[in-house]
N, C-alpha and C positions, 0 to 999 in steps of 0.2 A: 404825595406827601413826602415819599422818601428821596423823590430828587431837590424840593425846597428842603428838604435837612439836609441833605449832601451839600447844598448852594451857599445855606447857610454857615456849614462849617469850613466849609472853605473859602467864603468870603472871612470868615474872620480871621483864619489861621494867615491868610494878604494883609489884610487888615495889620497884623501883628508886624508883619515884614515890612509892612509900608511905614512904621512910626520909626522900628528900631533904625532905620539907618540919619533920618533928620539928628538922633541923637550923638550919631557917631561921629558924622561929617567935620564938627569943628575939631573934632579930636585929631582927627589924618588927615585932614590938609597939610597942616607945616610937615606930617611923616613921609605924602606923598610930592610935596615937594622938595626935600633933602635928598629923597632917592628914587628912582622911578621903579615902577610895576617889577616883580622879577621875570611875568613872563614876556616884556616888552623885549622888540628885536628876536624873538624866540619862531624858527620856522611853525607852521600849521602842523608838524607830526609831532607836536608835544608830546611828553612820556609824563604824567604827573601821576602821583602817588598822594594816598589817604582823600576822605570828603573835600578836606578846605582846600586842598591844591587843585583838586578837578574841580569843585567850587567856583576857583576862582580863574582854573583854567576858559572854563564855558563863559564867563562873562567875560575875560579878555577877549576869548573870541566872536564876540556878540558886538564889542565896542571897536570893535576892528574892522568889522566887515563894511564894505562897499552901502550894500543897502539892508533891506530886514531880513535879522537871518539869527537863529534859536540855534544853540549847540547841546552838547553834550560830552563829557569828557572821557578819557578812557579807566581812572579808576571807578568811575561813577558805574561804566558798562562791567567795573568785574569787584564792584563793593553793591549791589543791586542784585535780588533776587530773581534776577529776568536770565530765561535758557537761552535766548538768542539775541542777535541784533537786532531784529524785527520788534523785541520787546524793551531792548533799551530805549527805541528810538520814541515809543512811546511816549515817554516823559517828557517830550519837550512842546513846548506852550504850541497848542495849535492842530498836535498828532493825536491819532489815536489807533489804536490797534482792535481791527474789527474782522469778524470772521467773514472769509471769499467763497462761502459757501451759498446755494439755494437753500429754499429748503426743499427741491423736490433731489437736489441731487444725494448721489449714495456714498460718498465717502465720511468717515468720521470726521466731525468736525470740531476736535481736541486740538489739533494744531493747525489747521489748516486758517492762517489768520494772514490778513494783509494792512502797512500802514497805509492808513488816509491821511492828506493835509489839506486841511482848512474843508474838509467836506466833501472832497473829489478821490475818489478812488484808486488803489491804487495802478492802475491800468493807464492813468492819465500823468502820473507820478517821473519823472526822471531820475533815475537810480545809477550814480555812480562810485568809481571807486579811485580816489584821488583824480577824480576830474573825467575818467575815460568808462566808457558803457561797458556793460559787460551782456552776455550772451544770457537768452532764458531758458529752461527746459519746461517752462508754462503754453500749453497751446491757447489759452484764451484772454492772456493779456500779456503787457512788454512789460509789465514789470519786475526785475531782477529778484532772485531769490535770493535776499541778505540773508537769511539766518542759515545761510552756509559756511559762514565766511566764520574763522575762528574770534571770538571776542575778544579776547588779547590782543590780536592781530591791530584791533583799529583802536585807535589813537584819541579819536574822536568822531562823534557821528555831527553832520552842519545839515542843519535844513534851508536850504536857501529857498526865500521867499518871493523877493524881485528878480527876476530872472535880466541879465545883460546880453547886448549883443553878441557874447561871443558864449555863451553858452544855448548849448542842446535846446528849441523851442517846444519841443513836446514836455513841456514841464506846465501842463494846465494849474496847476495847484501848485509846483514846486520842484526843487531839484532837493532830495537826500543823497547826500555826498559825504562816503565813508573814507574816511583819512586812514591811512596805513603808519604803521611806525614805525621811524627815524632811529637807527643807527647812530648819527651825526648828532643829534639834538644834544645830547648828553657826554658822549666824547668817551663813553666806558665799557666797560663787559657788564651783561647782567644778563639774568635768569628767570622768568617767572615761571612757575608751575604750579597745578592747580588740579586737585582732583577729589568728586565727593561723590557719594551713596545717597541713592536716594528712592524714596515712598511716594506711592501715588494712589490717592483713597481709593480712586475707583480701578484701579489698577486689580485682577484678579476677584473683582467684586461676584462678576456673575459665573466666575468656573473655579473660584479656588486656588488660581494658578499666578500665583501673585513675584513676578521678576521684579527683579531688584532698577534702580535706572540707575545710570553710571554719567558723571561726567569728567572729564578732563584735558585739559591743555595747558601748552605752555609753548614759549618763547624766548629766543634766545637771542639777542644783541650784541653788537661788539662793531669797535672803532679801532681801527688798525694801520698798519704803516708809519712810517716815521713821523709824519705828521698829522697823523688821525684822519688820512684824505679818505680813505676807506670806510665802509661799513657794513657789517652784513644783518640781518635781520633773519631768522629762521622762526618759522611756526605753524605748530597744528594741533590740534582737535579730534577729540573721540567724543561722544552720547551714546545713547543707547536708552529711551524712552518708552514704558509699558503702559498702557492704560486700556480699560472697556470701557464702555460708552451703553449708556441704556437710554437710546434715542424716542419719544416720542414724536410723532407726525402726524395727528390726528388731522389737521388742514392745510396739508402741504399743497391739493391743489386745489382749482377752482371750484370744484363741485363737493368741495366737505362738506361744506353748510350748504344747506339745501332750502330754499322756500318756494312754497306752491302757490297754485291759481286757484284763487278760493271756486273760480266757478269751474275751470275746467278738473280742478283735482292733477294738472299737471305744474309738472317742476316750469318755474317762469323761465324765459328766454330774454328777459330785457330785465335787468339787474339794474336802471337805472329809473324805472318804475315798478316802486312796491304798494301802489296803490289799492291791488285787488288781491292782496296776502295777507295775513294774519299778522306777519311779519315774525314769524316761528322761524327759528334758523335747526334744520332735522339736519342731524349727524349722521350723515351717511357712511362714516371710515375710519379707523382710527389702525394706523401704521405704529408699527414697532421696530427699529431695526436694534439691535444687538452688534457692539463692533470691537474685536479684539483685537488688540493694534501692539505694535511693536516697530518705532522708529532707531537708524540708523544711522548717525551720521559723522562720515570723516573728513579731514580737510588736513591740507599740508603746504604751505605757504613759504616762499625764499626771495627774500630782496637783498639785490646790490646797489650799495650807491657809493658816488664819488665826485667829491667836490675838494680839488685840490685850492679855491680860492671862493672869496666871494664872489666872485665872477662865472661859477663854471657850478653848477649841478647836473647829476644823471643819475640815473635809476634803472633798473631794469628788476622787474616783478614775475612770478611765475607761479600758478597754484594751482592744484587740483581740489575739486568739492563734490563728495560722493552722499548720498542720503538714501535710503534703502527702506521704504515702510513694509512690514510685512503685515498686512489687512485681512481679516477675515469678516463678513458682513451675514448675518442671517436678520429675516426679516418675516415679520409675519402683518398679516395684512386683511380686517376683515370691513367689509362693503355691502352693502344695502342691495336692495332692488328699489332702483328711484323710480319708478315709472308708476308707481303707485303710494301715495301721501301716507306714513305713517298714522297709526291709529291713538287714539286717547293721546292728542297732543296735545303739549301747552309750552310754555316759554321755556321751559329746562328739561322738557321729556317726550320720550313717544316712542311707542313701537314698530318694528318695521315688519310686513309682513314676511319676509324672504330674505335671505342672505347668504352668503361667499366667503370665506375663508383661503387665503392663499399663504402657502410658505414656499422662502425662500432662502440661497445660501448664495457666496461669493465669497470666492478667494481669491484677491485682489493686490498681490505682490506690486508694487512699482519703484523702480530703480532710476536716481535721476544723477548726472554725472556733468559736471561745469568744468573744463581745464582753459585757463586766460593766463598770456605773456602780455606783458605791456611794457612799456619802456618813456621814457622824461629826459628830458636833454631842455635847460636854461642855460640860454650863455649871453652874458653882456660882450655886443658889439664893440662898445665904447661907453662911457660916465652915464649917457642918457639913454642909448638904444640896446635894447635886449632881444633875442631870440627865442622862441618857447617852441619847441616840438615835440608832440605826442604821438602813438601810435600803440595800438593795441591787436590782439585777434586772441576770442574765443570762442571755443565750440561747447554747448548743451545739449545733451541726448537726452532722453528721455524714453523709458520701456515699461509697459503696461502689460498684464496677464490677468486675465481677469476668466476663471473656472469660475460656470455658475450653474445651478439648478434653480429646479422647480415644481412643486408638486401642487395644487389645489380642489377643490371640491369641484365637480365636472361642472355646475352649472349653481345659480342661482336656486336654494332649495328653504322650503319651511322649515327643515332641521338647524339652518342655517343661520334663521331669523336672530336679533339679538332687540334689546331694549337702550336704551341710551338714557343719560341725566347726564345736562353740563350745569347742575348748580354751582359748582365751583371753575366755572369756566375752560373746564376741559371734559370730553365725553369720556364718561365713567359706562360702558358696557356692560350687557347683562343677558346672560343665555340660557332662554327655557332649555334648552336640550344640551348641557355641556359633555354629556355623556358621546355623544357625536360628533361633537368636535374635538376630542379626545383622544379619537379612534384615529391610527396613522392608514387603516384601510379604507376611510372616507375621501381620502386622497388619490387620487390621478395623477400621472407624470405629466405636466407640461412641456419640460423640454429641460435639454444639458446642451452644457455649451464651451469652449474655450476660444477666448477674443483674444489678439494681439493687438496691442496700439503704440506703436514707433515714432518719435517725433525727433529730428535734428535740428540744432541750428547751430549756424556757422556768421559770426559776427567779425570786424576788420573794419576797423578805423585808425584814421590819421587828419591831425589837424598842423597846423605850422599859423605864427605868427609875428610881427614885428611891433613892438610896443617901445615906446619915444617917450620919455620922461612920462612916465606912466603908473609909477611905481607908490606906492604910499606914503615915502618921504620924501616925493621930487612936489616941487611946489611950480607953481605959474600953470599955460600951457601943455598937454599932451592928447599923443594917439595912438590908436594899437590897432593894426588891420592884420586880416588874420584870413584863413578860407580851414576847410574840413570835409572828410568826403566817408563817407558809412557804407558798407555796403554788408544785407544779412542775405542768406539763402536761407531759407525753413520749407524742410521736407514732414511729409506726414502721412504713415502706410497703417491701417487697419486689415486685418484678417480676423474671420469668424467661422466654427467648423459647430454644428448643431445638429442636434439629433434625438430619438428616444429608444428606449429601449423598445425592439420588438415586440406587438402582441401575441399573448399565445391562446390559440383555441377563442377568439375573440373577447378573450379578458385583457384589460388594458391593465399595465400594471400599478402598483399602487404603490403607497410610502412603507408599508409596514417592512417589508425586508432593509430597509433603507432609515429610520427612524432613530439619533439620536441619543445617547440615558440622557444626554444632560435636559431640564426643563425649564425653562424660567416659568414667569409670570404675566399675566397681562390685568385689563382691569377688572375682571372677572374672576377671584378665587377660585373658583370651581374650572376655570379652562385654563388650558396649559399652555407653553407658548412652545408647539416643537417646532424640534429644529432637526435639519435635512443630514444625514450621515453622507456627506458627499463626496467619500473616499469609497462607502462601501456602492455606492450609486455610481460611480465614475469606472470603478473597477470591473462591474457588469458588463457597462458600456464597453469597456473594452476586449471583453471577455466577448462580446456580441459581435466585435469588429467595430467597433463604431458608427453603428449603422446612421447614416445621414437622411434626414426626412423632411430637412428643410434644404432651398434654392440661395446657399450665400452666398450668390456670383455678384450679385447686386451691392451685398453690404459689404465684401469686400474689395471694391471700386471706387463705390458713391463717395467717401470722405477723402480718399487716398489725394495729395495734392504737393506741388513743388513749386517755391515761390522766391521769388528775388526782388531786393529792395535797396532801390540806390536812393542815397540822399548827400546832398552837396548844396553846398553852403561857404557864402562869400560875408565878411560884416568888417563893419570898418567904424571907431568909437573915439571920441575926443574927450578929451578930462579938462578940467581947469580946478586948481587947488590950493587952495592959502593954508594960512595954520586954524582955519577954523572953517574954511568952507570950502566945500567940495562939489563940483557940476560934473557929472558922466551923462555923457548921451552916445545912443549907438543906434545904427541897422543896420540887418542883418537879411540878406535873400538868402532863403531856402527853398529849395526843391525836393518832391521826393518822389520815385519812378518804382511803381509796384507793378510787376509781371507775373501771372499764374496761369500757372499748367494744372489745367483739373480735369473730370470726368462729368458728364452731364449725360442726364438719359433722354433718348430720342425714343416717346411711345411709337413711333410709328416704325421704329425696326424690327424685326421678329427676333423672341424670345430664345433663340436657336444656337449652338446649344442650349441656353442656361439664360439667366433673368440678365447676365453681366455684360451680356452682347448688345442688349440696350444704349450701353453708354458708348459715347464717344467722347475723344480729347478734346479739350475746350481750351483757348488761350483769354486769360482775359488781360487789360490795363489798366489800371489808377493809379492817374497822375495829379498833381497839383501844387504848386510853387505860390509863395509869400511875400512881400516885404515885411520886415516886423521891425517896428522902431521900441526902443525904450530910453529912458530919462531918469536918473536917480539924481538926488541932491540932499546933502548932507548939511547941519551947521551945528556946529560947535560954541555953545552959548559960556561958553567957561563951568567952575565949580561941579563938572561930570553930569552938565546935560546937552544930550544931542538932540535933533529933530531930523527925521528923515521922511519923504517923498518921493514917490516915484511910479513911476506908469509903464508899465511895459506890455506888448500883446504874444501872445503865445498859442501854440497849439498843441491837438490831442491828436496825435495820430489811431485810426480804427486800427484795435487786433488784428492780427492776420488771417485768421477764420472769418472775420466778418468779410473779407474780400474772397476766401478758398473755400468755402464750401457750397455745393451744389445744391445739394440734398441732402440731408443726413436724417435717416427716417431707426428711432427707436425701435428696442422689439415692442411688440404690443403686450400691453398688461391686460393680459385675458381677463383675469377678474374684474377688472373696471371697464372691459369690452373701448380700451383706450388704445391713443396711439401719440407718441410726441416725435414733433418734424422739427428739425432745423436747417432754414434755409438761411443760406450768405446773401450780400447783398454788394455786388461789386461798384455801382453808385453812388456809394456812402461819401460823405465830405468830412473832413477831418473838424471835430470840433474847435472851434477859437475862442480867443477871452480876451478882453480888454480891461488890462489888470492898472487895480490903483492902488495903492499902500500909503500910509503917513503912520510914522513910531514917534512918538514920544518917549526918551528913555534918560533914566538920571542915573550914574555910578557915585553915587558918594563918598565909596572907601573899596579898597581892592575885592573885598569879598563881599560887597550887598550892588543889589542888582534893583531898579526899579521899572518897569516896561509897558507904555499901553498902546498899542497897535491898533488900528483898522483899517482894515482893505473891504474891496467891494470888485466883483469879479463880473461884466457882462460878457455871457457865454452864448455864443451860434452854433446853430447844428450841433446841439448837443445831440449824443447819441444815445438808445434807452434802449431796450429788447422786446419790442412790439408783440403781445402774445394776442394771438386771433383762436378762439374756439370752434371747430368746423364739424359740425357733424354727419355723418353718413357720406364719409372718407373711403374710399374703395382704396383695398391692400392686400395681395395677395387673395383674392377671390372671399373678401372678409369683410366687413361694414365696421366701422369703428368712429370713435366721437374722437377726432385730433384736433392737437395741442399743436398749435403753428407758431414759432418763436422765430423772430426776425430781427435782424439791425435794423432799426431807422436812425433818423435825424429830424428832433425836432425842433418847433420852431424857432425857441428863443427859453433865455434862461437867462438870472443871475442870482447872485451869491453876496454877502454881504456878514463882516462879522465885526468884535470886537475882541481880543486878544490882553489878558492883563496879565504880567508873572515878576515876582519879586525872588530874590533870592537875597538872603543875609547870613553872613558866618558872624555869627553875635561875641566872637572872639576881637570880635576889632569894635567892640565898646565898651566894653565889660571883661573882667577877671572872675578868677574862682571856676566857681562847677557850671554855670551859665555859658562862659568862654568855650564849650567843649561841643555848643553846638551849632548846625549850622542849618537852617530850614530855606527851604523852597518851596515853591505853590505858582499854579498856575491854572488861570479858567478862561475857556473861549467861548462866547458863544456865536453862532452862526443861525442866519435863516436865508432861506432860498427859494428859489419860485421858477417853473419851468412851464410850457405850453407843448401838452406833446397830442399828436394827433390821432385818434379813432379811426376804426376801420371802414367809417364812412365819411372819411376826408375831414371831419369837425376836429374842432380845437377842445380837448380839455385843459382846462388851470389845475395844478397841482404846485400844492406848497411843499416847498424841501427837491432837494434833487434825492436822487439815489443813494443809499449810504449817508448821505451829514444829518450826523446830530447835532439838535439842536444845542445843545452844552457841555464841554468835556473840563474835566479836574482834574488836575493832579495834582501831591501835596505830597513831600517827604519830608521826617526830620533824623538827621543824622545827630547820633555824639561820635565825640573821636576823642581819646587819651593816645597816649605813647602803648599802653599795653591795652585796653579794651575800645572795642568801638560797636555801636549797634543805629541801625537802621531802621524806619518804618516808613513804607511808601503805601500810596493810597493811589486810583486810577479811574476814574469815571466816565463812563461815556452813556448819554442820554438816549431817549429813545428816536428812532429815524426811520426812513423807510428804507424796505431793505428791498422791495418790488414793487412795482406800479402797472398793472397794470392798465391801459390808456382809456380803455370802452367803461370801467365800471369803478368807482370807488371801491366799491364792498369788495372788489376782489384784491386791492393792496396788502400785502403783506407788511408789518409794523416791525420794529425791533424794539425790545422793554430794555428800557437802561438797566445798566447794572455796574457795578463797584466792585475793585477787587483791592481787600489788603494782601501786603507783603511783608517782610520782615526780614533782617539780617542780624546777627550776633556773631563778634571776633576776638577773639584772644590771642594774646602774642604771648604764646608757650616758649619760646625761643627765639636771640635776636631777629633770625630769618626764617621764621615759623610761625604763621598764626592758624588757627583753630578755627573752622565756622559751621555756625551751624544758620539754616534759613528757610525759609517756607513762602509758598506761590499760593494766591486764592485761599486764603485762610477761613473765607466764609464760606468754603467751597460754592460760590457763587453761580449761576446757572446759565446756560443762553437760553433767551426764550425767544418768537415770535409770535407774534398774534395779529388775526383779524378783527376788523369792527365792523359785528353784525349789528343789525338793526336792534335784538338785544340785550349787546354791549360786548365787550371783549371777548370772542371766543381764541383758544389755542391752535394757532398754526404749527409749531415746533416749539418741544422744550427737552435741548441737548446736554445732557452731563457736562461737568468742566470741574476736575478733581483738587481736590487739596494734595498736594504735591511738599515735602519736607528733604531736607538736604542737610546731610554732615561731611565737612570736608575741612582738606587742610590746602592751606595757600603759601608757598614756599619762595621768597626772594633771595638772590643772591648778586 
C-alpha cells in the first residue's frame, strides 16, 4: 500500500511538471529565438551556480548528448543533502542507490551502498572520470569508488545510456561519467569552500560515545596568462563519519526457517516440495551484530589545462583518495538443535528442545588508498580533422585487519533451549533459563585470531583517435577511428595466525575473565547480549606467547593470487548530420586477455610440514574477444522535441575473483556445526546485451525538461552466485553442512523498462513567489526475467534479475531567492531481489522498498557567505530484507540507517 502511495504522489508531483511547461512554451519561443541558450557553446566542465542554473545546466546537457543520457549538475551535487557522489548520482531518472551488501556478510552496512542503472549492478556499470577508468580497491567487483572523489571537484555527473563505439563495452547498464572542473569555462579566480558539523541518530546510540561527523572541502580555480591560455584547478576534501548499527539477522541463511517431515519429524531436504509439512516455518537463529563504525575520508585533487586556441586543449589531472573505516563488530548469535521438530507448534510459535548461544567480537580496521594521473590533448589537425588522446595510470590498495574472537556454549544444551514467536514477522525469543545465558562462565573459548588481507591494483590506459567533420556543429558526412589498450595487474595476499588460550588442569577457559560492562539487548528482556572484552582476551594471548592451535598454512595460500588483464580495442564510426537529423553508427573489436597465477590444492600431496604444502601454483587463461556494433539516430522535429533510437550491444566483464580463486574455505561457525566455500570458476563468459533505447523528449523553454524513455536489454550468460547446500563436508577431521557459493552463467535473461522525468523552473512562466521554484521528478519502472540453472542441470524461471527494482522515484523541489534558498528531495527504490538462490524459491532473499527524505535550508549571511543547515533519512528509514515462507513474509535482515543532520557554512569567492 505504501509503494501505490509513493506511485501515486509522484505520479502527480510529473503530472504537475508535465502541464506547467505547455503553459510556458508560447511565452519563450520569441525569447529563445532573439538569443540563444546561455549555456550553448559552453565546454562539458560547466561551473554553474544556485538550483535554476544547475537546473538548466543538466537539461542542456541532456539535449546535447549523442544518444540517451540523464545528467546532473555540479551545484545540484553541493545544494543537495547527499555525503557523496555515489548519492548524488542517485537522482538521476533510472539510478538508484542500493546497498553491496549480503546479508550473510559482516561488515556494517551504513555505507556500504553501490549505484545501479536501469537494474544491473553496479559491477556491470562503467565508471569513469572525464572519459578515462580509474583503478578499484574493490576485490569483488570493477566498479570505481566514486564517493572518494571530492564533490566540488565534479562539475557534473552524466549517466550515459547508449553506449558508442568508441567507448569502454563493459557498460552492461551504462557508463557514469564524472566531469571534473574547468578552469577555462569561466575565465576567472574563484574559491569554494565548504564545511559543516554533523549528528548521526544512531551515532553512539548503543555505548554513549556519540563523535561529532565533520565535513569539508573546497576548491580553488583560476585562469591565468596573458590570455587566459592557462588554468589551474585545485581541490580536496575531508569527512569523518560516526555511526552504530544495531543489525538484526534472524534469516541470513538458509536454514533460518526451518520446516519438517510431518512423517519422519525430520527437517525436509527438498524445499521444492512442501507437500508432507505442515508448512510451519521454526525459527531456528536469530543473529545480532552490533557495529561501531568510524569512517575516514581524504582526497586532494590538481588540474592543469591549456588551450591557447580553439584549436588546442590539454589537461593534465592528478589526485589522491584515502578512506580509513575504523570497524568494530560484536555479534551474538543463538541456534536451535534442528534434528529434532520443535514442540507445541503452530504458524507463529514453538519450542525448541536444545540450544546454542555464541558470541562474538571483530576489529575490522580497513584502509583503502586510489592515487590516478591522467592527461587530454585535443588538437584540430585542420577545419575538419581533429586528434583526441588520452592516457591515464592508477593504482588502489586496499588493507584489511581484522582481530577477532570467540567464545560459545561447548555444545548444544537444554539450558540453552529458547522459545520463538514471529507474529509480527520476525522471531521474537524467549528463554526458560536466562540465568544461564547470563553467566560469562557458560562460555568456552572458540578461537582468537588476526587476518591480514592485501589487495593491489595497478591500472594504465591509453586511447588515440582521428575524427573527420565529426563534431556537433559540422553537418553532412563524418568519421572517427580510433584503437585503445588497458592493461590492470591485481594482486591479492591473505594471512591468518589463530589460536587459544592454553588449558589448565583440564579446564578450558571460559569468558568470565574476558567479559565486557557494556550490555545491550536482545529479544528476550531477561538475557543480555554480551560482548567479548577483546583487548583483555588478546592481551592473555600474548601474555601465553600466542600459542597457535590451529594449521594456517592452508588459509594463508588458498585465496593469495596475481592477475593480469589486457584489453585492446580497435572501432571505427561514421556520423551523417543535417540541422535536424543525426545518423552515428560504429564497431568496435574488443579483446580482453586474463592471466592468473594462483594456488590450488593437490589432496594427494602429503600434508608435510603443514596443510600449505598441499598447494601448488596454478596458471590459469580467459580469453575472449567481440565485435560490437551500435546505431544511434536522432531527429529534431522543431519547437524543442527530439526522438532518439538506438541499439547498441555491450558486455559485463566477470570480477576478478570469479577467475582467481581456488578455494576459499570460511572458518567454520561451530555453533551452527557450518561451513562456507567459495570456489572461482575460471570458464566463466563475460555477460552480453543487446541493447535498445527510444527517448521521446520535449524542451519547451531553457529550464523545463520533458522525457519518456524505453529500453529493453536481451542479456546472455548472465552471471548469478550459484549457492549449493552439501552436507557432511569433511574439514579438518570435522563434519560440517557447507555452503558452496560459485560463479555461473546462466541461460538467458532480459530486462525491459519505461523511464519518465520532467524537470521545470516555474520562473520561466510565471512572476512573484511561484518564480522562485524549480521541481523535478522522475520514476522508472523495470521488470526482468532470467533462466538460471539448479544443481541438477534444470532450468529455473525467475522474474527480476538481481538487484532491480521494480520502481524507483525520485522528486525534488527547490526554492531559490538572492538571499534564501531551501530544498526537499524524496528517493525510492521498490522492493527487488537481492539473492536467488537457483534449487529453491523459498530460499530467495527480497528487498522491502523503502523512501528516504532529505532536506536542505540556506541563508546568505554575507555577500559570499551562506549559512546551511540539512538533514539525510529524515524518517530514519530502515533496510530490511525478507523471506517468503510458506506463512508469509518472515525477516531475513533489518539494518539501522540513521537520521543524520548537518550545520555548515558555504563560502564563495
Amino acid at each position: 500500500m505504501s509503494t501505490l502511495r509513493y506511485a501515486i504522489a509522484g505520479s502527480a508531483l510529473i503530472g504537475a511538471l508535465l502541464a506547467a511547461p505547455a503553459q510556458a512554451q508560447e511565452a519563450d519561443k520569441a525569447q529563445d529565438k532573439a538569443e540563444p541558450h546561455a549555456n550553448e557553446g559552453e565546454e562539458a566542465g560547466i561551473v554553474v551556480t544556485g538550483y535554476r542554473s544547475s537546473n538548466a545546466a543538466a537539461i542542456d546537457a541532456k539535449r546535447r548528448a549523442v544518444g540517451v543520457t540523464d545528467s546532473i549538475a555540479q551545484d545540484q551535487a553541493g545544494l543537495l543533502p547527499d555525503l557523496t557522489i555515489a548519492q548524488v548520482a542517485q537522482r538521476i531518472p533510472g539510478l538508484a542507490l542500493v546497498p553491496d551488501f549480503a546479508t550473510a556478510d559482516d561488515r556494517s552496512p551504513d555505507l556500504a551502498e553501490s549505484v545501479m542503472i536501469r537494474g544491473i549492478g553496479s559491477s556491470f556499470n562503467l565508471v569513469t572520470i572525464d572519459g578515462l577508468p580509474l583503478a578499484t580497491t574493490a576485490r569483488d567487483t570493477r566498479g570505481a569508488r566514486i564517493e572518494l572523489l571530492p564533490p566540488s571537484f565534479v562539475s557534473r555527473i552524466d549517466a550515459v545510456k547508449t553506449i558508442t563505439a568508441d567507448l569502454d563495452p563493459h557498460a552492461l547498464s551504462g557508463q557514469l561519467n564524472l566531469i571534473t572542473a574547468s578552469a577555462l569555462t569561466t575565465g576567472k579566480t574563484s574559491l569554494m569552500a565548504r564545511a559543516s558539523i554533523g549528528d548521526n541518530s544512531t551515532g553512539g546510540e548503543m555505548d554513549g560515545k556519540k563523535g561529532k561527523n565533520l565535513r569539508a572541502d573546497a576548491t580553488f580555480s583560476s585562469a591565468f596568462g596573458s590570455n587566459h591560455d592557462f588554468g589551474v584547478v585545485v581541490s580536496g576534501s575531508y569527512a569523518r563519519y560516526n555511526s552504530t548499527n544495531y543489525d538484526q539477522k534472524p534469516g541470513a541463511v538458509d536454514n533460518s526457517y526451518v520446516l519438517f517431515d510431518k512423517t519422519t519429524g525430520k527437517p525436509i531436504t527438498n524445499y521444492n516440495n512442501l507437500s508432507n509439512t505442515n508448512g510451519f516455518s521454526a525459527a531456528s537463529r536469530n543473529q545480532i551484530f552490533a557495529y561501531y563504525d568510524t569512517v575516514t575520508r581524504a582526497s586532494g585533487v590538481t588540474k592543469l589545462e591549456y588551450s591557447p586556441s580553439t584549436a588546442t586543449y590539454a589537461s593534465i589531472y592528478t589526485g589522491y583518495f584515502f578512506q580509513k573505516e575504523d570497524e568494530i563488530r560484536n555479534e551474538y548469535l543463538a541456534t536451535a538443535d534442528t534434528s529434532v521438530a520443535p514442540t507445541n507448534q503452530t504458524a507463529t510459535s514453538g519450542t525448541w528442545a536444545k540450544g546454542r548461544t555464541a558470541l562474538g567480537y571483530s576489529h575490522q580496521p580497513q584502509k583503502r588508498e586510489t592515487f590516478v594521473v591522467s592527461g587530454i590533448l585535443d588538437q584540430n589537425l585542420s577545419d575538419n580533422l581533429v586528434m583526441h588522446l588520452r592516457a591515464s595510470h592508477s593504482r588502489a590498495r586496499l588493507n584489511t585487519i581484522r582481530d577477532r574472537s570467540k567464545f560459545n556454549m561447548a555444545s548444544n544444551l537444554a539450558q540453552g533451549r529458547f522459545s520463538y514467536d514471529l507474529s509480527d514477522g520476525r522471531p521474537v525469543l524467549s528463554f526458560p533459563d536466562p540465568v544461564f545465558g547470563n553467566d560469562p562462565t557458560n562460555y568456552v573459548q572458540s578461537y582468537i585470531q588476526h587476518i591480514t588481507q592485501r589487495a593491489t591494483q595497478d591500472l594504465s590506459f591509453v586511447s588515440a583517435n582521428l575524427a573527420y567533420n565529426f563534431g556537433p556543429e559540422d553537418r553532412g558526412f563524418g568519421f572517427n577511428i580510433g584503437g585503445s589498450f588497458q592493461n590492470t595487474d591485481q594482486t591479492y595476499d591473505e594471512g591468518q595466525q589463530s589460536g587459544k588460550l592454553p588449558t589448565v588442569g583440564g579446564v578450558v577457559p571460559n569468558m568470565a575473565p574476558f567479559v565486557s560492562k557494556t550490555r545491550l539487548h536482545t529479544t528476550d528482556p531477561k538475557v543480555d547480549y554480551l560482548m567479548i572484552d577483546d583487548r583483555a582476551y588478546r592481551a592473555a594471548w600474548a601474555a601465553a606467547g600466542f600459542p597457535s592451535t590451529d594449521d594456517n598454512s592452508a588459509t594463508n595460500i588458498q585465496s593469495d593470487y596475481q592477475l593480469n588483464e589486457k584489453v585492446a580495442a580497435a572501432f571505427a564510426e561514421a556520423n551523417f548530420r543535417t540541422d535536424r537529423f543525426n545518423l552515428r553508427a560504429g564497431l568496435r573489436y574488443d579483446s580482453t586477455v586474463n592471466n592468473i597465477d594462483l594456488f590450488a590444492q593437490d589432496a594427494n600431496r602429503p600434508a608435510t610440514p603443514n596443510k600449505g604444502a598441499q598447494y601448488v601454483p596454478v596458471a590459469r587463461k580467459a580469453d575472449y574477444a567481440y565485435l560490437l556494433p551500435s546505431v544511434i539516430a536522432n531527429y529534431d522535429f522543431g519547437d524543442g522535441v527530439i526522438v532518439r533510437a538506438g541499439y547498441s550491444k555491450t558486455i559485463g566483464r566477470p570480477n576478478f575473483t570469479y577467475y582467481a580463486i581456488s578455494e576459499t574455505i570460511g572458518l567454520p561457525d561451530d555453533s551452527e556445526d557450518a561451513i562456507s566455500i567459495t570456489r572461482g570458476n575460471p570458464d566463466l563468459k563475460p555477460r552480453t546485451s543487446n541493447n535498445f533505447d527510444l527517448s521521446f523528449e520535449w524542451y519547451p523553454t531553457r529550464g523545463s525538461l520533458v522525457s519518456l524513455a524505453l529500453f529493453y536489454k536481451d542479456i546472455k550468460n548472465l552471471i548469478f552466485a550459484q549457492n549449493i547446500t552439501e552436507p557432511g563436508y569433511q574439514y579438518n577431521g570435522q563434519t560440517y553442512l557447507a555452503r558452496i557459493t560459485t560463479p555461473m552463467n546462466s541461460q538467458s535473461a532480459s530486462l525491459k523498462g519505461i523511464e519518465l522525468s520532467a524537470r521545470q523552473d516555474l520562473g520561466d512562466w510565471t512572476n512573484g513567489f511561484l518564480s522562485n521554484f524549480v521541481l523535478s521528478a522522475n520514476g522508472t519502472y523495470i521488470t526482468g526475467k532470467q533462466d538460471v540453472q539448479r544443481a541438477d542441470k534444470s532450468l529455473r524461471h525467475v522474474d527480476g534479475l538481481e538487484g532491480q527494482p521494480e520502481f524507483l522515484a525520485n522528486a525534488t523541489i527547490s526554492y531559490e531567492t538572492p538571499v534564501f534558498g531551501a530544498s526537499v528531495a524524496y528517493g525510492y527504490v521498490g522492493d527487488y531481489l537481492k539473492s536467488i538462490n537457483e534449487n529453491a524459491e523459498i530460499f530467495d532473499i527480497h528487498s522491502k522498498g523503502r523512501g528516504e527524505f532529505s532536506a536542505q535550508a540556506r541563508v546568505k549571511l554575507l555577500e559570499n557567505v551562506t549559512f546551511i543547515v540539512e538533514g539525510q533519512n529524515l524518517t530514519k528509514s530502515n533496510i530490511e530484507y525478507y523471506r517468503k515462507m510458506p506463512t508469509g513474509e518472515l525477516l531475513a535482515e533489518r539494518a539501522q540507517k540513521g537520521r543524520v543532520l548537518w550545520l555548515g557554512v558555504n563560502a564563495r569567492f
